[in-house]
C-alpha positions as CSV (number, residue, x, y, z in Angstrom):
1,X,95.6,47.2,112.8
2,X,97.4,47.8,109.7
3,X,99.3,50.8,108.7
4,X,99.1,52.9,105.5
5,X,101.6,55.4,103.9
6,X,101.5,57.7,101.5
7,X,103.3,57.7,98.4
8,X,104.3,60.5,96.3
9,X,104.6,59.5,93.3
10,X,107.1,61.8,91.4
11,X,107.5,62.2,86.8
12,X,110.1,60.2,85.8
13,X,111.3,62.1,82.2
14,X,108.5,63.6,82.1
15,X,105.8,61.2,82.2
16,X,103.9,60.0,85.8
17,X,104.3,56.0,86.1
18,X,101.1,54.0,86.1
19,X,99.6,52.4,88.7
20,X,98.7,48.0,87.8
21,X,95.5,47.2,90.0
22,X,97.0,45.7,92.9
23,X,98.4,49.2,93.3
24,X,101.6,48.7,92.8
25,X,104.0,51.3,91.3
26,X,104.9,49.5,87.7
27,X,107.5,51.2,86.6
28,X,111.1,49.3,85.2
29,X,114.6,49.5,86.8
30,X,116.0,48.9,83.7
31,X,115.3,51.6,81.6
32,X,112.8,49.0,79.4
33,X,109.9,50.9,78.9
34,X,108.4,47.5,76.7
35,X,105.5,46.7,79.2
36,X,102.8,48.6,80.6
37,X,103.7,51.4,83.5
38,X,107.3,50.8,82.5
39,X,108.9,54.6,82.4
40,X,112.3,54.2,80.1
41,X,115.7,55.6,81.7
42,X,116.6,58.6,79.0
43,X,119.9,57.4,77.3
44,X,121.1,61.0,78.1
45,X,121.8,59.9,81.6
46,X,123.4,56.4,80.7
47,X,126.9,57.2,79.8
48,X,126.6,60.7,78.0
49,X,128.5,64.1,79.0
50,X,126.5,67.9,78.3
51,X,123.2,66.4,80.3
52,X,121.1,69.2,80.4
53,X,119.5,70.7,84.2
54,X,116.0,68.5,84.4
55,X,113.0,69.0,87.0
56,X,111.0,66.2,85.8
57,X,111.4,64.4,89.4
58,X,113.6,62.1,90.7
59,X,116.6,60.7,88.9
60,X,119.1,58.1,90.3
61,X,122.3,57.5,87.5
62,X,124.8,55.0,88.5
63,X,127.8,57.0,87.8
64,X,128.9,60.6,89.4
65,X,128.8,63.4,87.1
66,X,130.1,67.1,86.8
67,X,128.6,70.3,87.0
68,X,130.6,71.9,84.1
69,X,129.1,75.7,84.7
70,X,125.9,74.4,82.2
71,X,125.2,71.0,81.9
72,X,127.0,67.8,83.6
73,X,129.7,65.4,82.4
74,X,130.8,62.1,83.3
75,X,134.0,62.0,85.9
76,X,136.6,60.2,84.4
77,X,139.3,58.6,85.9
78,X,143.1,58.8,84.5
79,X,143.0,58.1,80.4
80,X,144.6,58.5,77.4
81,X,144.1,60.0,74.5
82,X,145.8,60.0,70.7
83,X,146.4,63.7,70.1
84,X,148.5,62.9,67.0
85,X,148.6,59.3,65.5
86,X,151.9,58.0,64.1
87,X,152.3,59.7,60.4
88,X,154.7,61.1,57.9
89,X,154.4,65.1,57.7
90,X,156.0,68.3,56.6
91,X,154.8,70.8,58.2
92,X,153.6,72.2,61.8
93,X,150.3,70.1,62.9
94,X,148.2,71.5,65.8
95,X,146.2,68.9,67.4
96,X,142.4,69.5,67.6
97,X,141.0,70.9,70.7
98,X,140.8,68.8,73.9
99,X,138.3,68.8,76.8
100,X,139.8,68.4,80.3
101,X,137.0,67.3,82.4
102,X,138.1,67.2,85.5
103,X,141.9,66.1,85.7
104,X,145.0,68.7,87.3
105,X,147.4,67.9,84.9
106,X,148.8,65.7,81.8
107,X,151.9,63.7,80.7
108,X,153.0,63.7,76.7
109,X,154.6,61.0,74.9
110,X,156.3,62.4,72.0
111,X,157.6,59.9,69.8
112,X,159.7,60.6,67.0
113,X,160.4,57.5,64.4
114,X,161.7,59.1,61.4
115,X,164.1,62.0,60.9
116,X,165.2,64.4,58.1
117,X,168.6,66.1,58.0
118,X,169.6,69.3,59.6
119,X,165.7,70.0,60.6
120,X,164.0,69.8,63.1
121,X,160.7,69.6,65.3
122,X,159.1,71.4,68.7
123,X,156.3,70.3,70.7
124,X,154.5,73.1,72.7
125,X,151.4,72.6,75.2
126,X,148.6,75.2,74.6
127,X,146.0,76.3,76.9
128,X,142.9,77.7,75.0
129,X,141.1,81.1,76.8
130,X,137.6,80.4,77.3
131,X,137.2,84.1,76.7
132,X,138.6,84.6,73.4
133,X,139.6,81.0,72.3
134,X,143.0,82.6,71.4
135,X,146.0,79.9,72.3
136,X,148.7,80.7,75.2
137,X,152.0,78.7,76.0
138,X,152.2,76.2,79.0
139,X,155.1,74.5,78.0
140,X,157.7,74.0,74.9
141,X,159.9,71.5,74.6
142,X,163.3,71.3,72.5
143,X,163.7,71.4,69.4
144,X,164.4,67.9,68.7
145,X,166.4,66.6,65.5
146,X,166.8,62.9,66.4
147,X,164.6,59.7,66.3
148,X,163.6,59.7,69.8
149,X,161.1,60.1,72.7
150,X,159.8,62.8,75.6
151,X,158.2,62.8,78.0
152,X,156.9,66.2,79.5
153,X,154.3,66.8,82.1
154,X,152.0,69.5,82.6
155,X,150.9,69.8,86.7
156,X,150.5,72.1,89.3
157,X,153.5,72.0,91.8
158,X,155.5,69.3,89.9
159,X,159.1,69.2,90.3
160,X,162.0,69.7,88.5
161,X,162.4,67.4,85.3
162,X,164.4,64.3,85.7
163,X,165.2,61.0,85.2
164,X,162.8,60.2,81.8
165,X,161.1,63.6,81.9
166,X,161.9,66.4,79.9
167,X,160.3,69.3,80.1
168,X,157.6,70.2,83.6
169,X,155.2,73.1,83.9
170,X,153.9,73.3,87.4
171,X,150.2,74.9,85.6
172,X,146.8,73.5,86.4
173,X,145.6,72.1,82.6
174,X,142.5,74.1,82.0
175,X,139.4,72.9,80.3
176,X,140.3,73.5,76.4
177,X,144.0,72.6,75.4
178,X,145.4,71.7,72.5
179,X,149.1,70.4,71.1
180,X,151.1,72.4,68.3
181,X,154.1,70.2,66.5
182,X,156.6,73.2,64.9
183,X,158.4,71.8,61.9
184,X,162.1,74.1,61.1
185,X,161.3,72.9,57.1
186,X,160.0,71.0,55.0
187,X,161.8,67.9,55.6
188,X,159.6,65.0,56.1
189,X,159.2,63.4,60.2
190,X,157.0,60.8,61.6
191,X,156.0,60.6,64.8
192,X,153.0,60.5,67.3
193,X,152.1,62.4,70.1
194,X,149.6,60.5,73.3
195,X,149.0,61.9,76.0
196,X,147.6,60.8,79.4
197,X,145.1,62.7,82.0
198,X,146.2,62.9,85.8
199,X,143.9,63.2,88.2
């Protein structure tokens, strides 16, 4: 005697997949969407952060992703990121705004390649209120006068600074930061400022 189930047969972006006429459910794995039945995977959901809440059925997406209070981002793993590239400048130089997705803390790699005389420069680790967008201090480093490099690292519960480390802050990183470079003058420095995510 053979045995039947039901299927439910749920929108995929929106659109019900067809049905070929052997009854099978036609509808592509890989996000085609070229033949007949085929139901395209939206590109929002391959590799994209800010994916918006959806209700248009079932979606599976290879990756984990965030609930970020709106929409979901990717998870990322520990990475870096060029907050200041290696250039000549005279005066102080804020980093644009960075997005913590879901990392505790950071390390910063602040490398100085060419100084002045008798001037010098400052790094300091902002955190950015969500409320006002107004910037508070996490951690400032020395003022620093020689061609060199720091290291300080932002993370809740670190230790005391030592061996290569300069400065620690023992703050969780919150979701907006930003870096501030503090020139004493107008003498002229080059340097760059990386910094890496820590999970």
């Amino acid at each position: 005697m053979a045995r039947h189930s039901t299927v439910s047969i749920e929108e995929i972006a929106g659109v019900v997949p067809q049905l070929d006429d052997t009854d099978k459910i036609a509808m592509s794995m890989y996000g085609n969407g070229g033949a007949a039945g085929d139901t395209s995977i939206p590109v929002s959901l391959l590799g994209a952060d800010g994916v918006a809440n959806t209700v248009d059925g079932m979606r599976t997406v290879p990756m984990p992703m965030l609930f970020n209070g709106t929409t979901w981002d990717r998870y990322r793993n520990n990475e870096e990121v060029t907050l200041l590239a290696s250039a000549a400048r005279t005066a102080t130089t804020d980093s644009a705004n960075q997005t913590n997705y879901n990392a505790k803390g950071l390390a910063v790699f602040f490398q100085i390649t060419a100084v002045p005389t008798v001037e010098t420069v400052t790094l300091t680790v902002f955190g950015i209120s969500p409320v006002t967008g107004s910037a508070y201090t996490m951690l400032q480093g020395a003022a620093e006068a020689a061609v060199t490099q720091r290291l300080y690292i932002v993370y809740p519960g670190v230790g005391v600074a030592a061996g290569g480390v300069s400065v620690v802050a023992g703050y969780p990183l919150p979701r907006t930061w930003r870096i501030r470079i503090t020139h004493s003058a107008s003498g002229s420095f080059t340097y760059s400022v990386v910094a890496s995510y820590i999970l």
